[in-house]
MARBA-3410 file (N, C-alpha, C, O; in Angstrom, 1 decimal):
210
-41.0,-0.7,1.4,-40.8,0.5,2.1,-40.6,0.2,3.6,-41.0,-0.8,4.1 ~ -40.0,1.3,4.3,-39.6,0.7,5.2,-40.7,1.1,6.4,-41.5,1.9,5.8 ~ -41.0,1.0,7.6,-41.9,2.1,8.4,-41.3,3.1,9.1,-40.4,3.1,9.9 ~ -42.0,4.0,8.6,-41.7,5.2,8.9,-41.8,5.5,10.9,-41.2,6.4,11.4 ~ -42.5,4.9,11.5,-42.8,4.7,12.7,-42.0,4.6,13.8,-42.2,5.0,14.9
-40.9,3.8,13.0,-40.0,2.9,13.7,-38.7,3.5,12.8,-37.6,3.8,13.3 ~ -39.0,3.5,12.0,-37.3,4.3,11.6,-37.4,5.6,11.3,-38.4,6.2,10.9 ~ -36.3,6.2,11.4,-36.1,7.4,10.4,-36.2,8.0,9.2,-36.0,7.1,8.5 ~ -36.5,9.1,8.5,-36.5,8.9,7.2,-35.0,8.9,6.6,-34.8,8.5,5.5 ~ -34.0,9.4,7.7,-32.5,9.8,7.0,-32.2,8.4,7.3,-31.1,8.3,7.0
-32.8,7.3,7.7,-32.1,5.8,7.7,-32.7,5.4,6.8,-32.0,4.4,6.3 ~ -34.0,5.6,6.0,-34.4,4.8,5.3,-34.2,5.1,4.1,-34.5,4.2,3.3 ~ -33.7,6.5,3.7,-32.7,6.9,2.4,-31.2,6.3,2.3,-30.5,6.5,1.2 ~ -30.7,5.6,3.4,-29.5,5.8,3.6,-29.3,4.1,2.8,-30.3,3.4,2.9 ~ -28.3,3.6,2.0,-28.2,2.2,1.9,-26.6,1.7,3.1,-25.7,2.4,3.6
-26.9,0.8,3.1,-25.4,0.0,3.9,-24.3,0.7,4.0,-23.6,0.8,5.0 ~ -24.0,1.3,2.7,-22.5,2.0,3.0,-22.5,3.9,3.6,-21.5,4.5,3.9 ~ -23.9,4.4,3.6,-24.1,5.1,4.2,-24.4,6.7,2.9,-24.5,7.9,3.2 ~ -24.5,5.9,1.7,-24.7,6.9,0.8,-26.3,6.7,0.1,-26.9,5.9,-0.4 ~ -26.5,8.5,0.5,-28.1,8.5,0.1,-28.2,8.3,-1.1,-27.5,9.0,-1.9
-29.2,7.2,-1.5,-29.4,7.1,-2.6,-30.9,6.9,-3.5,-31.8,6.2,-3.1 ~ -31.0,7.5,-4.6,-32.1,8.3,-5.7,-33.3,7.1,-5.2,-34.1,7.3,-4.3 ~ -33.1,6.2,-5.7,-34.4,5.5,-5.8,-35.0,5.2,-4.3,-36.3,5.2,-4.2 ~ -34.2,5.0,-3.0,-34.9,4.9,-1.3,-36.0,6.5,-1.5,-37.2,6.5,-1.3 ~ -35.1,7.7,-1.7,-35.6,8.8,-2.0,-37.1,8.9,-2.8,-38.1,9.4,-2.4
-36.6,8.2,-3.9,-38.4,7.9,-4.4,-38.9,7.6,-3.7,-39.7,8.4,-3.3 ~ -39.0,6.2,-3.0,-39.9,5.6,-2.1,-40.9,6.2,-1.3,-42.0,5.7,-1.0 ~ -40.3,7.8,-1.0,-40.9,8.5,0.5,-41.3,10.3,0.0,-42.0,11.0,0.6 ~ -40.7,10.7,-1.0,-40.4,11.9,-1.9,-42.2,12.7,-2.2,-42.9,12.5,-3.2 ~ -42.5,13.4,-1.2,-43.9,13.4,-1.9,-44.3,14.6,-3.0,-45.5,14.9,-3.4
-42.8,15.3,-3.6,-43.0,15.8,-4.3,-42.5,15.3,-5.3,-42.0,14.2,-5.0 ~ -42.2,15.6,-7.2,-41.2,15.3,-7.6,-40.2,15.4,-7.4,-39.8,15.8,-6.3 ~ -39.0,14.9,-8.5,-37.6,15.8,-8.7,-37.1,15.7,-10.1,-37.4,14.8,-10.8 ~ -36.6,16.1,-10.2,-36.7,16.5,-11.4,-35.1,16.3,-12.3,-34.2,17.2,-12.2 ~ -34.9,15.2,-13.1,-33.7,15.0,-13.7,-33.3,15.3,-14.9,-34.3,15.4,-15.7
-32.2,15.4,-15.3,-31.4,15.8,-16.4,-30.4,14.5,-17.3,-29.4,14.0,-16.8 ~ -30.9,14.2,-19.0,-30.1,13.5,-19.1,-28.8,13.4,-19.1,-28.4,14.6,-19.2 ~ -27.7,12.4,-19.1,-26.7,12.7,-19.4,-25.9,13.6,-20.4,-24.8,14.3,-20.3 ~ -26.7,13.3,-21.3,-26.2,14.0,-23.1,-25.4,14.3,-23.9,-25.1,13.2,-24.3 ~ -24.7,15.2,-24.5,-23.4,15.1,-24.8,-22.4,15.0,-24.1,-21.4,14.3,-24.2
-22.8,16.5,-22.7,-21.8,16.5,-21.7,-21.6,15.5,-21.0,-20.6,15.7,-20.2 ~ -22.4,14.0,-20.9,-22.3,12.8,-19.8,-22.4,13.8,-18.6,-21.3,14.0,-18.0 ~ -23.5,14.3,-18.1,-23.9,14.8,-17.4,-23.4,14.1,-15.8,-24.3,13.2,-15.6 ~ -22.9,14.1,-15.2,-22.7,13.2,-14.0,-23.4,13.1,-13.0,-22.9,14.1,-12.6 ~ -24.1,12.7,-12.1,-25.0,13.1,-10.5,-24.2,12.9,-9.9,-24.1,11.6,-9.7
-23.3,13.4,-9.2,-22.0,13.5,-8.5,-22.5,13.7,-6.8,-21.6,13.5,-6.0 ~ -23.6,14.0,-6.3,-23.9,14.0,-5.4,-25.6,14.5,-5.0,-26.4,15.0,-5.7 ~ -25.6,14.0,-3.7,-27.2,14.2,-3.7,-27.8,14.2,-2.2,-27.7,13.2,-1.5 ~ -28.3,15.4,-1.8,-28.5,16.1,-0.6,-30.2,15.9,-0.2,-31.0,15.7,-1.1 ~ -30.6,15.9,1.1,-31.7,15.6,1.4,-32.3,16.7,2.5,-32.1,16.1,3.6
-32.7,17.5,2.6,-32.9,18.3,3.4,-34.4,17.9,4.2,-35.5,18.1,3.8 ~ -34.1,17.3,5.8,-35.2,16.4,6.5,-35.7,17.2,7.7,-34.7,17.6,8.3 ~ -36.8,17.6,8.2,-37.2,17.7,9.4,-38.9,17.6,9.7,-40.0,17.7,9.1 ~ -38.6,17.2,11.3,-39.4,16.3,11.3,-40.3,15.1,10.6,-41.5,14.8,10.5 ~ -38.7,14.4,10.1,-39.3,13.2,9.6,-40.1,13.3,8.0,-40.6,12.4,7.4
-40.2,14.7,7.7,-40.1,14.9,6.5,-39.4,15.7,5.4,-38.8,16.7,5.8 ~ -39.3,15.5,4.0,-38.4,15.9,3.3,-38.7,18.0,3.1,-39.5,18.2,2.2 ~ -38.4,18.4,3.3,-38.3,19.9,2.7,-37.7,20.8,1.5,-38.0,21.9,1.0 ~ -36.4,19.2,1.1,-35.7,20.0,0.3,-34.5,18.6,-0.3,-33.6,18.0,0.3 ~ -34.9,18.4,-1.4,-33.6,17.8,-2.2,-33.3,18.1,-3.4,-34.1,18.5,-4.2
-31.7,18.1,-3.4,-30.8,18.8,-4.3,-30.0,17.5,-4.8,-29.6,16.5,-4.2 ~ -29.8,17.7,-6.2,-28.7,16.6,-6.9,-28.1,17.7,-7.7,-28.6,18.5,-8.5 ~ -26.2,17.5,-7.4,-25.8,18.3,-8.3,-25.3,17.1,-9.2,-25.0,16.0,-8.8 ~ -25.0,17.8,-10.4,-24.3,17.4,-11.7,-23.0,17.6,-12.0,-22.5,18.5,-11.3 ~ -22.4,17.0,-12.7,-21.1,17.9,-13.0,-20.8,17.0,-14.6,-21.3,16.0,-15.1
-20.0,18.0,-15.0,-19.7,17.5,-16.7,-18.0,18.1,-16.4,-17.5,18.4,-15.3 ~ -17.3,18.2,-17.8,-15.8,18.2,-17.9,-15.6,19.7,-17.6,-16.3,20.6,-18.0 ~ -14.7,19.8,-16.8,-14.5,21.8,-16.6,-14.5,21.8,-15.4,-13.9,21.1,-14.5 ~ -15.6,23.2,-15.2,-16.1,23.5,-14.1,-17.1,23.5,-14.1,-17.5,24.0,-13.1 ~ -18.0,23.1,-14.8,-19.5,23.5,-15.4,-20.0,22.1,-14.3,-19.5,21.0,-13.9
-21.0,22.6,-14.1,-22.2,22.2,-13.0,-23.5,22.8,-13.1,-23.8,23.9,-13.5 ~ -24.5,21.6,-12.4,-25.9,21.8,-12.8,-26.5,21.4,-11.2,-26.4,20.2,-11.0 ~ -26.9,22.0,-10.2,-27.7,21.9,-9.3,-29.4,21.9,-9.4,-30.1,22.8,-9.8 ~ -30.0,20.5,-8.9,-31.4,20.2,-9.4,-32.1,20.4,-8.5,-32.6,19.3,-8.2 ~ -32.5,21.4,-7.6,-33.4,21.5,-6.2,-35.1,21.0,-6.6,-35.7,21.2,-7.7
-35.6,20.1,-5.4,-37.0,20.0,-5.7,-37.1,20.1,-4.1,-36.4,19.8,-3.1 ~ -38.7,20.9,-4.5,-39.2,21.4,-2.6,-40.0,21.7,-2.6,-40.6,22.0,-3.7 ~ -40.7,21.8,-1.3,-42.4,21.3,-1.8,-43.4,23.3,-1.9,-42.7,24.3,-2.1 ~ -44.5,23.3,-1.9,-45.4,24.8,-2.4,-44.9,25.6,-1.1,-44.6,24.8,-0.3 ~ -44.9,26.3,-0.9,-45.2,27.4,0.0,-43.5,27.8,0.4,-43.3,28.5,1.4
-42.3,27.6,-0.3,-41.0,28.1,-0.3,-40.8,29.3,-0.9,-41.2,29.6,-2.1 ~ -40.3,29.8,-0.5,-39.7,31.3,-1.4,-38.9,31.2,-2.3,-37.7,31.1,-1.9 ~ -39.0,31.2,-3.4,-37.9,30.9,-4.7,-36.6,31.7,-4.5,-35.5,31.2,-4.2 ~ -36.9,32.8,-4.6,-35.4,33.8,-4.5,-34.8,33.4,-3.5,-33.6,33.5,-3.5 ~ -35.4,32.9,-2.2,-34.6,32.9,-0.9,-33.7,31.6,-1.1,-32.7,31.2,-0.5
-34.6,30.7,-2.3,-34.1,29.1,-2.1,-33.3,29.0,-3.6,-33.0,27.8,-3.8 ~ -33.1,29.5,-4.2,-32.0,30.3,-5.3,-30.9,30.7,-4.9,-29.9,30.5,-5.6 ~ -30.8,31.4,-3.4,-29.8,32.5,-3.5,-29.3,31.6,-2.1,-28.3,32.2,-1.6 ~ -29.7,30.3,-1.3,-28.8,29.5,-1.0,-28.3,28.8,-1.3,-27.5,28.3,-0.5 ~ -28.8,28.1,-2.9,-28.1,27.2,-3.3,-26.9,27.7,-4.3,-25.9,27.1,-4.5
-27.2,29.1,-4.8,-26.4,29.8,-5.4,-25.0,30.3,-4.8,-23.9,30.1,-5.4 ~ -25.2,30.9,-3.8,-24.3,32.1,-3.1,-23.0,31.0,-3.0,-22.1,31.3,-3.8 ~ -22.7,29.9,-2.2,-21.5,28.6,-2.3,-21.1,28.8,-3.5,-19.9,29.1,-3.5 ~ -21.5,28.8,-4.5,-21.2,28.7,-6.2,-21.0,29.9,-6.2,-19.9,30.0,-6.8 ~ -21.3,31.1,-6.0,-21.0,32.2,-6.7,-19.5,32.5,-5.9,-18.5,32.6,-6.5
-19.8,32.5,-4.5,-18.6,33.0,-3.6,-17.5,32.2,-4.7,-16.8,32.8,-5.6 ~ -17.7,30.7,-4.4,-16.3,29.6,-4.8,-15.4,30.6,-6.2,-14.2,30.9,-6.3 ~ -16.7,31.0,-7.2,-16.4,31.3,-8.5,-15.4,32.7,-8.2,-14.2,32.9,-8.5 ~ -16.7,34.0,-7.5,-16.0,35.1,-7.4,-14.6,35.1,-6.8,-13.8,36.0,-7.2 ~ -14.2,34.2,-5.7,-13.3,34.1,-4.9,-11.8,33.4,-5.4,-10.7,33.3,-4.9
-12.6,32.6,-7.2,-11.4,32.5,-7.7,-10.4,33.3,-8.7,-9.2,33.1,-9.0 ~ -11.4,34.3,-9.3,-11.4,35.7,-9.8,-10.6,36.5,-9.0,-9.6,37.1,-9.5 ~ -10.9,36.7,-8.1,-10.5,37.8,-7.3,-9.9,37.4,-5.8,-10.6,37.7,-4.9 ~ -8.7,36.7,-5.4,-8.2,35.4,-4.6,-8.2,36.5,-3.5,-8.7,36.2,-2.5 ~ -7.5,37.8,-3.7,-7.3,39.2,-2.5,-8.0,39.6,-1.9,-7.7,40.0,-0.8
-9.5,39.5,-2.4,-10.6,40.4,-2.1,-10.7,39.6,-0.2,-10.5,38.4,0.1 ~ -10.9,40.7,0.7,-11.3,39.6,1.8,-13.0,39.1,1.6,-13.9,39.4,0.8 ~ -12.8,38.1,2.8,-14.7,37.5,2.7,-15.7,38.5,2.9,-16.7,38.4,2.1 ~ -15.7,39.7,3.7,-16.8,40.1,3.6,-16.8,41.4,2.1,-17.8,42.0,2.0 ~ -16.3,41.5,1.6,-16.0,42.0,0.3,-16.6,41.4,-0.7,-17.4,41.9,-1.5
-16.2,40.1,-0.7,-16.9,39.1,-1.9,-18.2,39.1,-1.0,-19.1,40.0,-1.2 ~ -18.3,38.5,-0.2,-20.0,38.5,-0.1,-20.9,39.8,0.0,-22.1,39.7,0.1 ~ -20.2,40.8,0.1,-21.1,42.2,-0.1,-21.4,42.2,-2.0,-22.4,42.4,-2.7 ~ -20.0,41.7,-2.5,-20.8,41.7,-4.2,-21.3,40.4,-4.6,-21.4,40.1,-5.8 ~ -21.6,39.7,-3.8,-22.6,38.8,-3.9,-24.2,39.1,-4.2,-24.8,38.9,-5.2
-24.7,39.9,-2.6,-25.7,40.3,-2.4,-26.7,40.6,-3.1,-26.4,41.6,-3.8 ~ -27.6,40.5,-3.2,-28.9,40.9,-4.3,-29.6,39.6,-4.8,-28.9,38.7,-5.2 ~ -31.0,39.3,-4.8,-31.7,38.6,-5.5,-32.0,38.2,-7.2,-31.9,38.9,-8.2 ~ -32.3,37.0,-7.1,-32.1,37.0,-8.2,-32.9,37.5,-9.4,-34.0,37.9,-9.1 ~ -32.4,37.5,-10.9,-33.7,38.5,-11.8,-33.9,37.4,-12.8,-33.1,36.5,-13.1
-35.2,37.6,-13.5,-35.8,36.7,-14.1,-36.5,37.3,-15.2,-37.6,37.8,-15.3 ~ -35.3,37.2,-16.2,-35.7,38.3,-17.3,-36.5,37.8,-18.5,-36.6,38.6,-19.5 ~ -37.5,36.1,-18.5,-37.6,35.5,-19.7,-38.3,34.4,-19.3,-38.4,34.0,-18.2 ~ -38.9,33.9,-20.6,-39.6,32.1,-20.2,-39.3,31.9,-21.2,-38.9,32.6,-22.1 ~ -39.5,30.1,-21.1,-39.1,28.9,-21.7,-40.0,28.1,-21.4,-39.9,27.2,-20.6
-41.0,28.3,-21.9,-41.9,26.9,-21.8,-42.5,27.1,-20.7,-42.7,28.3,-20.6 ~ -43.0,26.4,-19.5,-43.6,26.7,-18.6,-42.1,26.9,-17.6,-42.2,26.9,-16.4 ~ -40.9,27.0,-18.1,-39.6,27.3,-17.1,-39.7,29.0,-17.4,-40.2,29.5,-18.5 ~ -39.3,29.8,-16.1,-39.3,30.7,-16.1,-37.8,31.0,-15.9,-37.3,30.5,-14.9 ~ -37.0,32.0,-16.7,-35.3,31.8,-16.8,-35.0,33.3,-16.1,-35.5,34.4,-16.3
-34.0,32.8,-15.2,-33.5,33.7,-14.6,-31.8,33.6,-14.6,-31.1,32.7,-15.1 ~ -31.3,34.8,-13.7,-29.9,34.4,-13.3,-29.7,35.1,-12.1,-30.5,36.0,-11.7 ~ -28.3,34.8,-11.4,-28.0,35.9,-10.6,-26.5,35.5,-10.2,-25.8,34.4,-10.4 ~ -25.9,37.1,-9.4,-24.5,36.9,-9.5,-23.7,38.3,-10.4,-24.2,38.8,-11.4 ~ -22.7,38.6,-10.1,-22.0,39.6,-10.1,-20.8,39.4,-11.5,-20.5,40.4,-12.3
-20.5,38.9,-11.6,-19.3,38.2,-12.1,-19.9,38.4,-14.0,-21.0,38.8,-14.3 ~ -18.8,38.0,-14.8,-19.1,37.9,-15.9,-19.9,36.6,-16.3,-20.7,36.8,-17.2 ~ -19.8,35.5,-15.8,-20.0,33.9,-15.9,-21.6,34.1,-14.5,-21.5,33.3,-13.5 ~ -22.4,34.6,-14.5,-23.5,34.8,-13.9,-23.8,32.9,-13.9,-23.3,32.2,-14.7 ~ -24.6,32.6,-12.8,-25.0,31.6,-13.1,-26.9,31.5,-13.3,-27.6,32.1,-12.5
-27.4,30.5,-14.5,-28.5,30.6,-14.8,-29.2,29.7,-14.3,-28.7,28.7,-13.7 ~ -30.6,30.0,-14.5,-31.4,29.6,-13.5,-32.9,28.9,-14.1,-33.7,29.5,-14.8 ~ -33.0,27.7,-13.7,-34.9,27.8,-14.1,-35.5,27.5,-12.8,-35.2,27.2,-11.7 ~ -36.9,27.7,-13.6,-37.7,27.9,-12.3,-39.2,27.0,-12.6,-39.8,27.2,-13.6 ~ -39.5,26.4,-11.9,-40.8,25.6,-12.4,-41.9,25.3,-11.9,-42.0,24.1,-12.1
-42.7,25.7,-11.3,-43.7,25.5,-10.5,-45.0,24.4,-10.8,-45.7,24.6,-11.8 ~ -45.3,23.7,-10.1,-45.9,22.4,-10.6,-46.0,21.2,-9.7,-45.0,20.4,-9.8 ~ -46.8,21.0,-9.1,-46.6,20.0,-7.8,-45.2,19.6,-7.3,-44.4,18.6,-7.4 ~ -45.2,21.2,-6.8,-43.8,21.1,-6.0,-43.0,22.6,-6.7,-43.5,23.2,-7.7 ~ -41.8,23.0,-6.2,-40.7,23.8,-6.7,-40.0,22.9,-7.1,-39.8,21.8,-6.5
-39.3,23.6,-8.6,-38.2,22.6,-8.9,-37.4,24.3,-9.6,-37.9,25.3,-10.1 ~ -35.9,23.6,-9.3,-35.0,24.8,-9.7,-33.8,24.3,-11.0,-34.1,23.1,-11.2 ~ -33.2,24.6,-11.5,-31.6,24.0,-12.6,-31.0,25.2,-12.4,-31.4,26.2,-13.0 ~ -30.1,25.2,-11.4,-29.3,26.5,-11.3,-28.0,25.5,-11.8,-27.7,24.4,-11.5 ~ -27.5,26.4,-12.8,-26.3,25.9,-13.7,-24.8,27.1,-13.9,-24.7,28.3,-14.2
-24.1,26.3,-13.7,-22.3,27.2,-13.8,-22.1,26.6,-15.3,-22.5,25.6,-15.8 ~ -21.5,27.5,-15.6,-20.5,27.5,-16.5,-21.5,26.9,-17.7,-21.1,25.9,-18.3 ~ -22.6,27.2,-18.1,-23.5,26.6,-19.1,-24.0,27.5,-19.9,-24.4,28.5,-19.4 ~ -24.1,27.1,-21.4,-24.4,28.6,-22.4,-26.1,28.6,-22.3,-26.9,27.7,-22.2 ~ -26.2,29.9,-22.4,-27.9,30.0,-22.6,-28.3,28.7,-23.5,-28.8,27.7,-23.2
-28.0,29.3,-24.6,-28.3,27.9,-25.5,-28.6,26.6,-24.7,-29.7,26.5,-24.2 ~ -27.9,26.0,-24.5,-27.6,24.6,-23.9,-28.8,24.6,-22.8,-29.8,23.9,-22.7 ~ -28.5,25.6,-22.1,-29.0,25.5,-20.8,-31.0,25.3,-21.1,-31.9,24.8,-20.4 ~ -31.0,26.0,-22.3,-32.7,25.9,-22.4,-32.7,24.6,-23.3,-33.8,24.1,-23.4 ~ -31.8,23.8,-24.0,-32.2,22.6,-24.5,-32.2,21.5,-23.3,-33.2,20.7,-23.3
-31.5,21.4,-22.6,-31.3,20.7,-21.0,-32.6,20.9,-20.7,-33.4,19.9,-20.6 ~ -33.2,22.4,-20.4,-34.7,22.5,-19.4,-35.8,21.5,-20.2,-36.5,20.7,-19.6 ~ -35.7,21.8,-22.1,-36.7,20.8,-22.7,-35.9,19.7,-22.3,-35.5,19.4,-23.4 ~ -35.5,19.1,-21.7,-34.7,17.6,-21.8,-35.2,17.4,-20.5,-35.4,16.2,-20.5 ~ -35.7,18.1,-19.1,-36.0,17.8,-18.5,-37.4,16.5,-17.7,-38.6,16.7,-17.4
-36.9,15.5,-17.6,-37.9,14.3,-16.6,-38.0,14.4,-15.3,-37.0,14.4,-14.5 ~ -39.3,14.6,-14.9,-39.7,14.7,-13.7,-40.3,13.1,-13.5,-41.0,12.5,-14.2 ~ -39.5,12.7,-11.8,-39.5,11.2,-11.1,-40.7,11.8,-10.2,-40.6,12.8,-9.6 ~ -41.9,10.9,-10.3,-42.9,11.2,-9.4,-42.6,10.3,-8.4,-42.9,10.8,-7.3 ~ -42.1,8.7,-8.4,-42.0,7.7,-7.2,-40.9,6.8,-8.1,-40.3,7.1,-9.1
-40.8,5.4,-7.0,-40.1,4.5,-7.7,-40.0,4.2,-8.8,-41.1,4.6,-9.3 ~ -39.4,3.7,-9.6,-39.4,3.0,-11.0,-38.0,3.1,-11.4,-37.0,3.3,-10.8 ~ -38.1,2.7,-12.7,-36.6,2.4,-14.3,-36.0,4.0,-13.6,-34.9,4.1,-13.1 ~ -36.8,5.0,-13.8,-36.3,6.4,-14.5,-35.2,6.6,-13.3,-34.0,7.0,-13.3 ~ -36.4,6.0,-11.8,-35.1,6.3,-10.8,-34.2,5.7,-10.4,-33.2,6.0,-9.8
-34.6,4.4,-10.8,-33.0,3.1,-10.7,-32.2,3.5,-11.7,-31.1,3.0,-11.8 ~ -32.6,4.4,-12.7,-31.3,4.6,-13.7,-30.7,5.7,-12.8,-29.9,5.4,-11.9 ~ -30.9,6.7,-13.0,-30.6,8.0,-12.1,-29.5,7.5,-10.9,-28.4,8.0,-10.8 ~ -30.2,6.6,-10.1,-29.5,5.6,-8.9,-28.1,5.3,-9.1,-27.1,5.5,-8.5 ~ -28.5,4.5,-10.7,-27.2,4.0,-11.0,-26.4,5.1,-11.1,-25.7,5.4,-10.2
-26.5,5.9,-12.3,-25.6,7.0,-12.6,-24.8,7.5,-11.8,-23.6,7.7,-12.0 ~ -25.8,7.8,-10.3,-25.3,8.3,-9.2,-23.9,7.8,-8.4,-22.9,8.4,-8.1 ~ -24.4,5.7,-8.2,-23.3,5.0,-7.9,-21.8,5.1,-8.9,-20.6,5.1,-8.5 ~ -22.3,5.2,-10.6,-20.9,5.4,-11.0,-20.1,6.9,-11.1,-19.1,7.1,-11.8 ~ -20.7,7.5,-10.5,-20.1,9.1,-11.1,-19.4,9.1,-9.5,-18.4,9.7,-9.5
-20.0,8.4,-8.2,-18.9,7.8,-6.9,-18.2,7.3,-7.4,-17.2,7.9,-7.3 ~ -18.1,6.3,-7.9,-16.7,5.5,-8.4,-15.6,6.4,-9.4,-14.4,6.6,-9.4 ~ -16.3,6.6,-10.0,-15.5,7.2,-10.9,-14.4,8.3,-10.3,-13.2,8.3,-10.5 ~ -15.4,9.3,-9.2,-14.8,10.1,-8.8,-13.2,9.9,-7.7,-12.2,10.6,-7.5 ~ -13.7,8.5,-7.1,-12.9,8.2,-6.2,-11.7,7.4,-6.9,-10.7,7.3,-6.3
-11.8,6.8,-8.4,-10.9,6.3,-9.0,-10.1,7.6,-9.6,-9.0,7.4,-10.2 ~ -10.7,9.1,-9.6,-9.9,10.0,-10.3,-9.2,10.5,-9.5,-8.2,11.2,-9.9 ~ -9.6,10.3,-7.9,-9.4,11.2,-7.0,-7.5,11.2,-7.1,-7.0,10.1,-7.3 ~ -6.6,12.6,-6.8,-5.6,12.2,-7.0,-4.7,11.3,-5.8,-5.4,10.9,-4.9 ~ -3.7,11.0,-5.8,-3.4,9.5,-4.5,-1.5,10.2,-5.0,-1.0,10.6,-6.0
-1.2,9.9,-3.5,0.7,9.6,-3.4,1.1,8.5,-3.8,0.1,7.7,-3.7 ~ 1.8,8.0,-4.0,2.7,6.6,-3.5,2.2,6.3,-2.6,1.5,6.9,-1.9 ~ 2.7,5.1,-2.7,2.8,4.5,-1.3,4.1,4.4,-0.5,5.2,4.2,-1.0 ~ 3.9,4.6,0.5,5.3,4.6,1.1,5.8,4.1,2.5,5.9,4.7,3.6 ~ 6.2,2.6,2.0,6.9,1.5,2.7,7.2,2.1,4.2,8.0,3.0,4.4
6.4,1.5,5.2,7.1,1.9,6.3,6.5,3.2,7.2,6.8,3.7,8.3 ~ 5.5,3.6,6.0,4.6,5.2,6.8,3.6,4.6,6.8,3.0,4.3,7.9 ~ 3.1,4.4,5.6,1.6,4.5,5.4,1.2,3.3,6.0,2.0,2.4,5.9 ~ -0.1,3.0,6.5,-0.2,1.5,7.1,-0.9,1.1,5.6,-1.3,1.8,4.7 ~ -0.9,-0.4,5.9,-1.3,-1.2,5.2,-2.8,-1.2,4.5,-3.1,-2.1,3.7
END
């Protein structure tokens, strides 16, 4: 580990090429977080956010992605956060993106007025408490889990069904180890992958530099 004294914590998550990665995250993480396997959908970790101040963590998010549009955002943050408030910011980007592709005319403050409202939590699952929120037909769902630490699975485009076999599918990373060098990996190929799908021009002799 590295010292915290002397470095940052956003440098000591960071590796060489400058992409935060799962397992440095373990190292310093004093809450859980909480992962999803791949599974049928080959679940992807397509990216992974760290929310730092003063030199400590407040808030990390790993989203997912599978074939479609369907996505799985995994927030972990530590006791004393307000669920709905930390729901309805990781939500509202996803909801806007969705409602806004529904309804392309509508202006911004229009969609974000039928945004508005907290979220409702009509059910449990085990110690997950299930909610949703969002205006739209394709609502996006929600768990909720309280337990050394907040942990959230707000999910697009995922059937109820599915979405409560995923929550029992859920592994919580307490520190380093396999669970989070695998996760790590996952993370490094679902970057590759992404950047090998990404779409590309020609090339073209004489514009493009070398």
């Amino acid at each position: 580990m590295i010292d915290l004294q002397t470095t940052s914590l956003e440098t000591a998550i960071e590796a060489d090429d400058s992409v935060i990665e799962i397992p440095r995250i373990m190292a310093y993480l004093p809450f859980p977080l909480a992962m999803i396997p791949a599974g049928p959908r080959r679940w992807a970790p397509v990216d992974v956010w760290a929310g730092i101040h003063e030199n400590t963590f407040h808030e990390v998010r790993v989203t997912y992605s599978a074939a479609g549009d369907r996505s799985i955002t995994v927030v972990a943050a530590p006791h004393g956060v307000d669920i709905n408030d930390l729901v309805m910011r990781v939500a509202t980007p996803l909801l806007f993106a969705q409602f806004r592709k529904q309804h392309g005319t509508l202006p911004t403050g229009a969609v974000m007025a039928a945004l508005s409202g907290e979220p409702i939590w009509p059910s449990k699952h085990g110690e997950w408490t299930l909610g949703r929120c969002g205006v739209s037909d394709r609502p996006l769902r929600v768990g909720a889990y309280v337990k050394d630490g907040i942990h959230l699975l707000i999910a697009n485009g995922v059937s109820c069904e599915e979405f409560e076999t995923l929550l029992s599918s859920v592994t919580f990373l307490t520190g380093p180890g396999p669970d989070a060098d695998i996760l790590g990996e996952r993370h490094r190929k679902a970057l590759a992958d992404r950047w090998l799908q990404a779409p590309r021009r020609p090339y073209r002799p004489g514009v493009d530099p070398m």
